[in-house]
C-alpha positions in Angstrom: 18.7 -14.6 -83.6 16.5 -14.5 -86.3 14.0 -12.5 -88.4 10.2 -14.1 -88.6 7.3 -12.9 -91.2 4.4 -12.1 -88.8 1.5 -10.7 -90.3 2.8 -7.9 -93.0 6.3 -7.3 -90.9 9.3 -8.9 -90.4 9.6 -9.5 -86.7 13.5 -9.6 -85.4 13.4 -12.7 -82.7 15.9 -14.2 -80.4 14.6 -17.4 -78.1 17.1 -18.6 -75.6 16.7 -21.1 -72.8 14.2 -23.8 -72.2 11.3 -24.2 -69.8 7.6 -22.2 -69.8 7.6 -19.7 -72.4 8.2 -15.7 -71.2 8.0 -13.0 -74.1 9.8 -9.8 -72.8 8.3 -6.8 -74.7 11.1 -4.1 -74.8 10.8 -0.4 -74.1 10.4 2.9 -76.2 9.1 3.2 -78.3 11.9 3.6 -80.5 14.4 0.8 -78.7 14.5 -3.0 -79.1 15.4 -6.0 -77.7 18.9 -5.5 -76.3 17.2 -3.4 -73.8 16.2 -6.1 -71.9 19.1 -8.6 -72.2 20.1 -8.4 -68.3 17.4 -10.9 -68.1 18.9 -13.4 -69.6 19.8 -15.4 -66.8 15.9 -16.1 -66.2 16.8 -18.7 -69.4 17.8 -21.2 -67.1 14.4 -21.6 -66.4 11.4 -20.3 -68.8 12.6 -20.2 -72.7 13.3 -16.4 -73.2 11.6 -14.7 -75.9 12.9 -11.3 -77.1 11.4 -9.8 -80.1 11.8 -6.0 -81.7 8.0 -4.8 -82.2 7.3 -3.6 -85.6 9.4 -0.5 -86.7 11.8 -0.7 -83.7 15.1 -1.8 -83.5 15.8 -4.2 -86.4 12.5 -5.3 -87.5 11.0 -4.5 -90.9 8.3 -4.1 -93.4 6.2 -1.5 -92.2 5.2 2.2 -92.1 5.2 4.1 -88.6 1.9 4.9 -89.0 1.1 1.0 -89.1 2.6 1.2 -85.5 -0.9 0.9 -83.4 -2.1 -1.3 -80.6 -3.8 -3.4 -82.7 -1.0 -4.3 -85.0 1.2 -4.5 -82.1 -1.0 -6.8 -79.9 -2.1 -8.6 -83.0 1.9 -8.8 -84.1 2.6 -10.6 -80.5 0.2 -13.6 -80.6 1.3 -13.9 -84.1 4.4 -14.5 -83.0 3.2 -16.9 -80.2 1.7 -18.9 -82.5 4.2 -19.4 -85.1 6.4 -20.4 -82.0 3.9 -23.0 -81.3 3.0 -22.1 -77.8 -0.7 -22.5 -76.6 -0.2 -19.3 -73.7 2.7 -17.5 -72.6 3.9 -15.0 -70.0 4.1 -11.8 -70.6 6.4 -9.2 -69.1 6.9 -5.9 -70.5 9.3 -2.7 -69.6 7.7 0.7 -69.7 5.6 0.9 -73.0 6.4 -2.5 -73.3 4.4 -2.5 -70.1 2.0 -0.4 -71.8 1.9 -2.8 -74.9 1.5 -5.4 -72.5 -1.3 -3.8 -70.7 -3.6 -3.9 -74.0 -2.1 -7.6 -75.0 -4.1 -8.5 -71.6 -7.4 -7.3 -72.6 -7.5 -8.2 -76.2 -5.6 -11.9 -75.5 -7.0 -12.9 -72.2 -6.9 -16.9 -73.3 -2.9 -16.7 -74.5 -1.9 -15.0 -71.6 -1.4 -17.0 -68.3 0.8 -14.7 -66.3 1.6 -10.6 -66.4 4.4 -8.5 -65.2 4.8 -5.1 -65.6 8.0 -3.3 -65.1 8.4 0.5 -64.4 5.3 0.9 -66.4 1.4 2.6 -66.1 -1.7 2.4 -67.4 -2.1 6.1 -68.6 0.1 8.5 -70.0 -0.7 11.5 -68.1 2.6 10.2 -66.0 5.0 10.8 -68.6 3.4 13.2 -70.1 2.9 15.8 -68.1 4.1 14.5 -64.3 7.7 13.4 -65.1 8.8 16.8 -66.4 7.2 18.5 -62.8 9.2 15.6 -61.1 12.7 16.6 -62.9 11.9 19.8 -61.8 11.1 19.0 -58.3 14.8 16.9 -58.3 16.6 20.2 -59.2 16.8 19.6 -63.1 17.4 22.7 -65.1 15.1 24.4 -66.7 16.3 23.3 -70.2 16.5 19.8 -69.1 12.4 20.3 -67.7 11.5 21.3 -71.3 13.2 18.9 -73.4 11.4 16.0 -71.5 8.9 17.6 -72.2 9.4 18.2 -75.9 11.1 14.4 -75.6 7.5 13.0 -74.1 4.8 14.1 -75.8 6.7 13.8 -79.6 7.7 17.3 -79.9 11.0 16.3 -81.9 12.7 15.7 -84.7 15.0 12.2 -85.6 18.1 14.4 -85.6 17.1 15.6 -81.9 16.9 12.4 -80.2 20.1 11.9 -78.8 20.9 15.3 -77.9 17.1 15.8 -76.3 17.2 12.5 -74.1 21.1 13.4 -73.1 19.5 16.4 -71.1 17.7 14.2 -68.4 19.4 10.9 -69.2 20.7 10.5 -65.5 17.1 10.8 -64.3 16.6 7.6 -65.3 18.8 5.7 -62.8 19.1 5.9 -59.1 22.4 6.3 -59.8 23.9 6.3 -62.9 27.1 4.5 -63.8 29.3 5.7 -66.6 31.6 3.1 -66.8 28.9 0.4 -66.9 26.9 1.9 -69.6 30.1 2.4 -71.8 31.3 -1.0 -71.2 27.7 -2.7 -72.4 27.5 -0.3 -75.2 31.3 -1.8 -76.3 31.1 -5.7 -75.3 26.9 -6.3 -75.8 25.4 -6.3 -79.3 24.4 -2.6 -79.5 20.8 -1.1 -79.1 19.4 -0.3 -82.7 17.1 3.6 -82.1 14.6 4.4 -84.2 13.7 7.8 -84.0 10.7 8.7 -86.1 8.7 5.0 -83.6 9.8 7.4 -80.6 8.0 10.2 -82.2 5.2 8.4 -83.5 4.9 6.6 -80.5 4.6 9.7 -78.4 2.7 12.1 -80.6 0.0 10.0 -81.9 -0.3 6.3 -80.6 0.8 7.3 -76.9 -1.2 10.6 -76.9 -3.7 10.8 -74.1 -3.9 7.0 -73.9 -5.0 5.3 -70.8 -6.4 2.0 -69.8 -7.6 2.7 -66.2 -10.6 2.3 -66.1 -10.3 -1.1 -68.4 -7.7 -2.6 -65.7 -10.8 -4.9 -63.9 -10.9 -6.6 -67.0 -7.4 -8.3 -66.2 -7.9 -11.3 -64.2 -4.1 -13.0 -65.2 -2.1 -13.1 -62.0 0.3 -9.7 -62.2 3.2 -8.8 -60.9 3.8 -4.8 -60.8 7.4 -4.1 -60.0 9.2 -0.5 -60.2 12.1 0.9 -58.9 11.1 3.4 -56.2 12.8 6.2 -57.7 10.9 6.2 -61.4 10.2 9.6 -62.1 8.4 8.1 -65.0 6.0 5.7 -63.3 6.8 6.6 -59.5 5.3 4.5 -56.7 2.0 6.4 -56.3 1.4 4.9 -59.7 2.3 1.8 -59.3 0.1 1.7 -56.0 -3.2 2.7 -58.1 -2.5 -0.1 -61.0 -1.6 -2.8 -58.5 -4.9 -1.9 -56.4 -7.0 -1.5 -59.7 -5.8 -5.0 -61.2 -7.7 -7.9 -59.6 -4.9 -10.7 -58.8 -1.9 -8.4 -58.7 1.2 -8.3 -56.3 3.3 -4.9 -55.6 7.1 -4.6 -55.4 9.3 -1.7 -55.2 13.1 -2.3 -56.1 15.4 0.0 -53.4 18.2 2.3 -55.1 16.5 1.8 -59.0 15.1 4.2 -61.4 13.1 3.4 -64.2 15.8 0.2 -65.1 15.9 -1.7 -62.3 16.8 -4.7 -64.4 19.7 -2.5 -65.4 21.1 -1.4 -61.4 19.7 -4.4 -59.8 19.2 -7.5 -62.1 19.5 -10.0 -59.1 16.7 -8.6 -57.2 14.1 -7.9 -60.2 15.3 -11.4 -61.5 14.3 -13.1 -57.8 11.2 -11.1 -58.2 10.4 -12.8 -61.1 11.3 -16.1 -60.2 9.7 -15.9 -56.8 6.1 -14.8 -58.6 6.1 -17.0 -61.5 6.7 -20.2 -59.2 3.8 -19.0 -56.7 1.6 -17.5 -58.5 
């Protein structure tokens, strides 16, 4: 682990394994790398290249407001070329996904392979759908309106934790206690930044879609979602994999929006099973 100077930022980096090059671009906004560590075991066979985008998790140097797609995208083939690689794959979690998404159209010739995980290519999902689908899954009331306060920015740092705690569970099929607690005490621990989770979701995030840009994408993709995201659910992920030229579909049984976190073998075989055919 590491910290690089990319651009005007610090970047923190952690490359494991050996083989074709994968960059895994976290969740959020306002997570960071550790979120995607149950991948590691892909490291026996692509080199493994977790990075914190700018003002999450531990990297440095820059204002929130800096945090915009350009930057970002721009930040990412920084990093691939300081690492010396000619293209990489890219898969990305959620607004990593989203992050993703954009790398895609504005890097076409670094990029030779795309997955997206649990993710969409306009906000309208999380925005406004996922608080009707909490609802719909017998959430409380309360619980309704904090994810939607929680979604569209409507918070301050101090109410992050408390806010997120109301619908937490809604984020796994089914959610395991005892797993969570033991990660959070034996794995390095997951660095939030609140005011990039704001940011993110009041300004950069707001109203953002790429829809109608998704023809543009010719990389071979690989959407993948656990069927019981009430972030990005299925319908979703049917219209991107339709709209995105050379794309595959596959639904992880008993997941939520972490399948890599409730079924790590299966999204992990996913991955295998796409890069070595597609």
């Amino acid at each position: 682990m590491t910290t690089i100077p990319i651009r005007d930022v610090s970047l923190f980096v952690k490359v494991i394994g050996h083989g074709y090059p994968l960059v895994l671009m976290h969740g959020g906004p306002g997570l960071d790398y550790t979120t995607m560590l149950p991948l590691q075991p892909l490291a026996d066979q692509f080199t493994l290249i977790f990075y914190d985008h700018r003002c999450n998790g531990r990297s440095e140097g820059a204002e929130v407001s800096s945090m915009t797609f350009e930057n970002l995208t721009a930040d990412a083939d920084a990093l691939r070329q300081a690492l010396g690689f000619d293209k990489w794959a890219v898969l990305g979690h959620s607004f990593g996904g989203n992050l993703a998404l954009e790398y895609a159209l504005r890097y076409p010739q670094s990029l030779s392979h795309l997955v997206l995980m649990d993710t969409g290519g306009d906000q309208w999902w999380v925005q406004q759908n996922a608080p009707e689908i909490l609802a719909k899954r017998g959430y409380s009331a309360s619980a309704v309106q904090a994810a939607r306060r929680f979604y569209n920015g409507q918070l301050t740092p101090g109410e992050f934790l408390p806010t997120s705690m109301k619908f937490m569970s809604a984020y796994f099929y089914r959610i395991n206690l005892l797993g969570i607690a033991h990660e959070m005490i034996s794995g390095p621990r997951t660095k939030y930044q609140p005011e990039a989770l704001i940011f993110g979701y009041s300004q950069l995030l707001n109203g953002w879609t790429v829809m109608d840009r998704l023809s543009e994408i010719q990389a071979p993709t690989l959407v993948m979602a656990g069927r019981y995201d009430f972030l990005f659910p299925p319908e979703h992920q049917a219209i991107l994999a339709d709209r995105l030229p050379n794309a595959e579909l596959v639904l992880i049984e008993r997941a939520g929006h972490n399948p890599h976190m409730e079924r790590p073998a299966e999204v992990i075989r996913a991955v295998r099973d796409f890069m070595a055919t597609a």
